[in-house]
LUMKOLKE-974222 format. One record per residue (C-alpha): residue number from 1; residue in one letter; z, y, x negated. Coordinates in steps of 0.5 Angstrom, whole numbers, padded with zeros to 4 digits. Example, Ala and Ser with C-alpha at 12.3 -4.5 7.8 and 13.67 -1.06 7.14 Angstrom:
2
   resi   resn       z       y       x
      1      A    0016   -0009   -0025
      2      S    0014   -0002   -0027
This chain:
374
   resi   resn       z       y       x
      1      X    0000    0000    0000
      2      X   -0002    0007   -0002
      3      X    0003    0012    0001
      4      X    0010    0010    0005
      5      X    0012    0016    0010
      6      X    0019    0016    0010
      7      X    0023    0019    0016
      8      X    0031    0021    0015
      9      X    0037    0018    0020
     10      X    0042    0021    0015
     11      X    0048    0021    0021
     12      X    0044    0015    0025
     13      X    0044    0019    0031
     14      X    0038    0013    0032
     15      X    0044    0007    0033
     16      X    0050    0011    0036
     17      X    0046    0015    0042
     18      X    0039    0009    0042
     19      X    0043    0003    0040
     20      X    0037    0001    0036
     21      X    0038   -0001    0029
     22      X    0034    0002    0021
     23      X    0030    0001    0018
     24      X    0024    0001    0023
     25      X    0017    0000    0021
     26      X    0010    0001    0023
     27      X    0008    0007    0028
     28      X    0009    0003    0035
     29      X    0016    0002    0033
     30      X    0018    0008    0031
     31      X    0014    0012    0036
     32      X    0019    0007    0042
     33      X    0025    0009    0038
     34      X    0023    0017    0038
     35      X    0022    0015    0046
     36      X    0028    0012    0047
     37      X    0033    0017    0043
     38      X    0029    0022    0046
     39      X    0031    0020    0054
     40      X    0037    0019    0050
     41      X    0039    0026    0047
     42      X    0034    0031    0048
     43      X    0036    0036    0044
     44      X    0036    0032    0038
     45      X    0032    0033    0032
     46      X    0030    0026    0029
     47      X    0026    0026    0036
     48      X    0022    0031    0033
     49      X    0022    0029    0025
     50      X    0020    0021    0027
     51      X    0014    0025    0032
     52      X    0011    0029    0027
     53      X    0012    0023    0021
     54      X    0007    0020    0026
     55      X    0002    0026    0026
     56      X    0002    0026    0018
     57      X    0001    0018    0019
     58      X   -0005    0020    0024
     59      X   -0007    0024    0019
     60      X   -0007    0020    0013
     61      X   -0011    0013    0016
     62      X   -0017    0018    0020
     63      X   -0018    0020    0011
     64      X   -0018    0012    0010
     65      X   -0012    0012    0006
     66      X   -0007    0005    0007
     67      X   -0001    0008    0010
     68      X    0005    0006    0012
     69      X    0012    0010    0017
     70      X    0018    0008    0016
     71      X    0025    0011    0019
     72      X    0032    0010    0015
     73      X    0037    0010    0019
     74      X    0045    0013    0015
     75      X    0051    0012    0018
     76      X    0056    0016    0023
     77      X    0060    0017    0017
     78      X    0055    0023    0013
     79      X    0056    0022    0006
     80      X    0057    0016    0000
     81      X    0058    0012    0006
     82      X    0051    0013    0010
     83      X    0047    0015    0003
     84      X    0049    0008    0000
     85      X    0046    0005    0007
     86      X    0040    0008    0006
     87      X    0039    0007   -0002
     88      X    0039    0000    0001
     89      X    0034    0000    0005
     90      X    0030    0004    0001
     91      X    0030   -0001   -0004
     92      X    0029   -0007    0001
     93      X    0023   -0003    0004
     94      X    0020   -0002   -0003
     95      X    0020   -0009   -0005
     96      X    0016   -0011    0000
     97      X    0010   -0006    0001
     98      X    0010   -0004   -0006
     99      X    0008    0003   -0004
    100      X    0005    0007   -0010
    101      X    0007    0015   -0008
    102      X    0012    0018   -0001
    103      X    0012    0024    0004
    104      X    0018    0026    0005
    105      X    0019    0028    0013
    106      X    0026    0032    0014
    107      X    0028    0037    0020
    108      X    0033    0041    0015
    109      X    0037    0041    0008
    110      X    0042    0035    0010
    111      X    0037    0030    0010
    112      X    0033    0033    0004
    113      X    0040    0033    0000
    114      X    0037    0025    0000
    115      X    0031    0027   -0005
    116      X    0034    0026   -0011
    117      X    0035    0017   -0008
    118      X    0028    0017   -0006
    119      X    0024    0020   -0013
    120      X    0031    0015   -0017
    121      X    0026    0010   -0013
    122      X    0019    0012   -0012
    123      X    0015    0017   -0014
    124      X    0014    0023   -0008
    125      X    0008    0027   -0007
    126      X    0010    0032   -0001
    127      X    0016    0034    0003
    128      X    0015    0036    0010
    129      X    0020    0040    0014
    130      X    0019    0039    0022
    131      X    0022    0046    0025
    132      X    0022    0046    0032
    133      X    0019    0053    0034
    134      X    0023    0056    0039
    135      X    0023    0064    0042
    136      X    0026    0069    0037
    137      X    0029    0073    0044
    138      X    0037    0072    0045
    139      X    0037    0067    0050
    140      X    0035    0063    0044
    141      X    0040    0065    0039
    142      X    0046    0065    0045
    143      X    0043    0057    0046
    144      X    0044    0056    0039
    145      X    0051    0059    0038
    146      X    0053    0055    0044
    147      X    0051    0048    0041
    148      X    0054    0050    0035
    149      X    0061    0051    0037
    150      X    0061    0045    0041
    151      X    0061    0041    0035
    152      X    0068    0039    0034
    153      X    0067    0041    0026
    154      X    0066    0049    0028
    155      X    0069    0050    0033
    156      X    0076    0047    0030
    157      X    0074    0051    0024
    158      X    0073    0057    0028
    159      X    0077    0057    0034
    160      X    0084    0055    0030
    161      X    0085    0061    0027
    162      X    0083    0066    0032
    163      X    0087    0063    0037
    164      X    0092    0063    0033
    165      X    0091    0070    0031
    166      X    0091    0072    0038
    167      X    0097    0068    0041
    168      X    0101    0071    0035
    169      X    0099    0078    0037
    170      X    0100    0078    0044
    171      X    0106    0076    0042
    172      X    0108    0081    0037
    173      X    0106    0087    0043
    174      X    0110    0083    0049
    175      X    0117    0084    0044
    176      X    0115    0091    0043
    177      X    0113    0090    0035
    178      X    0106    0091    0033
    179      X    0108    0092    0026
    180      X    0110    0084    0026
    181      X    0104    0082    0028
    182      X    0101    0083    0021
    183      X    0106    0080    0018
    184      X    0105    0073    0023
    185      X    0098    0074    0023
    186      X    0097    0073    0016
    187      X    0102    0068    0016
    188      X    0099    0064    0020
    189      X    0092    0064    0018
    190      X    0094    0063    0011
    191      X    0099    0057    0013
    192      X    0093    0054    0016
    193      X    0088    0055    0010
    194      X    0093    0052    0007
    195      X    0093    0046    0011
    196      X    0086    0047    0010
    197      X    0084    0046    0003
    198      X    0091    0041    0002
    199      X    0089    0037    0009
    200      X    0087    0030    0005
    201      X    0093    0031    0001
    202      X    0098    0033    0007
    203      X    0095    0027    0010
    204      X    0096    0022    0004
    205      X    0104    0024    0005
    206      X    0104    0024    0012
    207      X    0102    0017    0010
    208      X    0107    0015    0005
    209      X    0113    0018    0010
    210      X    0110    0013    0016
    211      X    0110    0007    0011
    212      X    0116    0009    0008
    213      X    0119    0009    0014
    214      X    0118    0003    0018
    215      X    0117   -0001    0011
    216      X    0125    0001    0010
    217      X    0124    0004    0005
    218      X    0129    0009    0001
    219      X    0124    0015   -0001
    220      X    0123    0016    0006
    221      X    0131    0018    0008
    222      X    0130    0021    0000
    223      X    0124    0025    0001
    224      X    0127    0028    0008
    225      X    0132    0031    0003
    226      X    0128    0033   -0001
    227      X    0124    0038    0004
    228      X    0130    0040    0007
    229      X    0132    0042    0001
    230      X    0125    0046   -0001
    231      X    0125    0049    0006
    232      X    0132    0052    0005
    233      X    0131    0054   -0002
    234      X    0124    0058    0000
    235      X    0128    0061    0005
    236      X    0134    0063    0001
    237      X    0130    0066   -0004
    238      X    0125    0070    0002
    239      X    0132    0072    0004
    240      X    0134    0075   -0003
    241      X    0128    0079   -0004
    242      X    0128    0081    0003
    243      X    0136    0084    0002
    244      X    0133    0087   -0006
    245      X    0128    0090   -0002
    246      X    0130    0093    0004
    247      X    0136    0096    0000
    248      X    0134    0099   -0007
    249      X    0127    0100   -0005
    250      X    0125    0095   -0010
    251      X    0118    0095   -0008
    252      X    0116    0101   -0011
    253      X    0118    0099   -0019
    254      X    0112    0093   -0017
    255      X    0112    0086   -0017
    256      X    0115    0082   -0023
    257      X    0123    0084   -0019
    258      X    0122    0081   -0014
    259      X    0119    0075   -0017
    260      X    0125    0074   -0022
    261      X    0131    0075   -0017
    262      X    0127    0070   -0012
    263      X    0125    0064   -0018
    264      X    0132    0066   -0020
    265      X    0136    0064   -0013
    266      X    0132    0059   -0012
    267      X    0129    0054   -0018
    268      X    0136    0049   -0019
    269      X    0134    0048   -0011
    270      X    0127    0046   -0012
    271      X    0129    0042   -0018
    272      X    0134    0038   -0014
    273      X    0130    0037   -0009
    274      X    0125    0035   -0014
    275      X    0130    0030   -0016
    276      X    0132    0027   -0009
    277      X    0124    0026   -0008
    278      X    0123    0021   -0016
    279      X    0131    0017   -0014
    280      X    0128    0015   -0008
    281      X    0122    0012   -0012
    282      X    0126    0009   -0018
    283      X    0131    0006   -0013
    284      X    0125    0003   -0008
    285      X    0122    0000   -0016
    286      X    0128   -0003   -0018
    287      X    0129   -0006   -0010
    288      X    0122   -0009   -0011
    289      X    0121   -0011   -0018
    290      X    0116   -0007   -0020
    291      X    0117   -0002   -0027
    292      X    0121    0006   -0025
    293      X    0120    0007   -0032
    294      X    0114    0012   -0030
    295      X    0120    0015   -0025
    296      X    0125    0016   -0030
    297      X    0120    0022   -0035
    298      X    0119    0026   -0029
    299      X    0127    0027   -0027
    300      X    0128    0029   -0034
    301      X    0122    0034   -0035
    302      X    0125    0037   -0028
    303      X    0131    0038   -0030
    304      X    0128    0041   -0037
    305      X    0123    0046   -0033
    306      X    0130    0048   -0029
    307      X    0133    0050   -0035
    308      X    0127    0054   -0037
    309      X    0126    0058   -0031
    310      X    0133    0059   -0030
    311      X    0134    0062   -0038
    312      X    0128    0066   -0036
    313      X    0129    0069   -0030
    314      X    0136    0071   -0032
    315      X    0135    0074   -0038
    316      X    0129    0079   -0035
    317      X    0135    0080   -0030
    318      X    0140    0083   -0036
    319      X    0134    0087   -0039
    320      X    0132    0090   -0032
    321      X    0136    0095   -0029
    322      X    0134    0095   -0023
    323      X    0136    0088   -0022
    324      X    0142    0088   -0026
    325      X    0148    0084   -0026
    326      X    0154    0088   -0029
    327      X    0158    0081   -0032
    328      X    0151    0081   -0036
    329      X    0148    0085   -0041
    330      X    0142    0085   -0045
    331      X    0145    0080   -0051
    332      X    0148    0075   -0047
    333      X    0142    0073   -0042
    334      X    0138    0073   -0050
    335      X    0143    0067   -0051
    336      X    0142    0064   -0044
    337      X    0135    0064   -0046
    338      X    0136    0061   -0052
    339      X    0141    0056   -0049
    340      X    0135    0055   -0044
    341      X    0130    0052   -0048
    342      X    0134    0048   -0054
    343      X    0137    0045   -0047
    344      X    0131    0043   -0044
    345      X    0128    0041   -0050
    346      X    0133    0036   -0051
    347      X    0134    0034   -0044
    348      X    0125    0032   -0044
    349      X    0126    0029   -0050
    350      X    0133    0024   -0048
    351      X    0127    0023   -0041
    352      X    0122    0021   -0046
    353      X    0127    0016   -0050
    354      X    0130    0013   -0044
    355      X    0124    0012   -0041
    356      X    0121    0008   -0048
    357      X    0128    0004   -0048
    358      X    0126    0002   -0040
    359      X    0120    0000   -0042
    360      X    0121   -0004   -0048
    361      X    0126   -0008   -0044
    362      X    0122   -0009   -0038
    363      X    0116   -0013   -0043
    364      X    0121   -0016   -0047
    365      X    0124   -0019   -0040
    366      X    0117   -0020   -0037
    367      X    0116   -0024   -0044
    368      X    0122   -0028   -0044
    369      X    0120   -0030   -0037
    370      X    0113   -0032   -0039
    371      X    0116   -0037   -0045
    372      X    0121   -0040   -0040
    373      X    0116   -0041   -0035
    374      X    0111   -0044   -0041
């Protein structure tokens, strides 16, 4: 065979609106699926690409060229999964007509990110977009805005923090505070970026806690200390900013106050609520057999960084008069910070020679059970 048309099915709208399964080959298969997705969704594009990869291959056999249609059908989950299905089917398909070029028939960029797959496999002499033409009048632009937000990608994306925008405003004027509403809106429109950019870690955590919690484990019981402890340390240092600021002014003299006071008021908290979290973890290990000596470091370099935060934020409070504390001058937060940093380092490097000792012991028992065994 001379020529191989190829139509794309990334999302397989072919299989979950037609039911009807990839690749399909020939010119009357491909014609009865473009029917029946067609009656199935109107609206859908792939009817349009399949039809005017039919055209091209009309064009092509009345020039006298040996060509063949053929339609590849992804999965619903776009991606790794859907392109590695069609690479699949691309090399069966290959392997049986020994096509000598391709023409590409796409209907947008979605399925022309699949370019580089095909020429991996064979060469392409034509891409060929299908557009649907359509009125350039509002009506048209009203239709399309309307399709899109009726994709749950967008709408969840859009709508979300609008609403949430919208509900926190209207609450703020309610209570007769529309200062406040700046304030919440920003929180909130940042949390749910936040949730956003951290959603598949969240998740993954979310996970973790569900596992733990019907599996018995310790890190569940631990790791809700751990957040409580956290959420309590955000808000007391909030709190100790917010008193700092409202009573000196302190937001005139920058930034740099407010951030030591609150890592300050806050950094032997977070470090304790980091080392509930890794106990739960070396005590769920040491239940089941398995090695903690990973858990042991982290708990020891907690502790250090503590050390170092504290020893640093102290001495910015002895040399800053505006967060000054009388019992404390510029000579004694240097020593603090001095004892800070000789602390941590020995406190990292007793982590390190514990962890080695653990693990040592561990192999030398793993060893001995092995001998014992044999």
């Amino acid at each position: 065979m001379q020529t191989l048309i190829l139509c794309i099915d990334r999302d397989n709208d072919l299989g979950e609106k037609a039911n009807i399964r990839g690749p399909l080959i020939g010119r009357e298969a491909n014609i009865e699926a473009a029917v029946k997705l067609g009656t199935a969704d109107p609206e859908d594009s792939d009817t349009n690409t399949i039809f005017g990869g039919i055209r091209v291959l009309d064009d092509l056999t009345a020039k006298g060229i040996d060509a063949e249609i053929v339609t590849l059908a992804g999965d619903r989950n776009v991606g790794i999964i859907s392109d590695q299905k069609i690479a699949n089917q691309l090399e069966m398909l290959l392997k049986k007509f020994k096509a000598e070029s391709a023409i590409f028939i796409s209907d947008g960029a979605e399925d022309e990110t699949l370019l580089p797959i095909v020429q991996s496999r064979v060469k392409i002499d034509s891409v060929k977009r299908i557009v649907v033409m359509q009125s350039a009048n509002l009506e048209s632009t009203y239709y399309i805005i309307k399709h899109a937000f009726n994709d749950p990608k967008i709408s969840q994306t859009f709508f979300v923090p609008v609403g949430l925008a919208s509900l926190i405003y209207a609450f703020f004027l309610l209570i007769d505070y529309p200062q406040g509403a700046i304030i919440g809106i920003l929180a909130a429109v940042g949390l749910y970026m936040l949730y956003r950019g951290f959603g598949d870690s969240v998740s993954a955590f979310w996970e973790r806690m569900k596992d733990s919690f019907y599996s018995g484990r310790m890190t569940f019981v631990t790791y809700a200390i751990a957040c409580i402890v956290f959420l309590l340390a955000t808000i007391l240092g909030l709190i100790n900013v917010w008193e700092l600021h409202t009573s000196e002014g302190i937001w005139y003299y920058g930034i740099v106050p407010l951030v030591t006071i609150y890592i300050n008021s806050t950094v032997w908290l977070y470090t304790v609520a980091i080392l509930f979290a890794d106990i739960g973890k070396i005590i769920d290990s040491r239940k089941s057999g398995r090695s903690a000596f990973r858990y042991i470091v982290p708990a020891f370099f907690a502790i250090s960084m503590g050390m170092l935060f504290w020893g640093a934020s102290t001495y910015l409070m002895s040399i800053n008069p505006i967060i000054g504390i009388d019992s404390l001058d510029r000579h004694t937060g240097v020593q603090y910070f001095v004892y800070s940093i000789v602390a941590a380092i020995i406190i990292a490097l007793l982590g390190i020679k514990i962890s080695t000792n653990v693990r040592i012991e561990e192999k030398k028992g793993t060893a001995d059970s092995a001998d014992a065994e044999g």
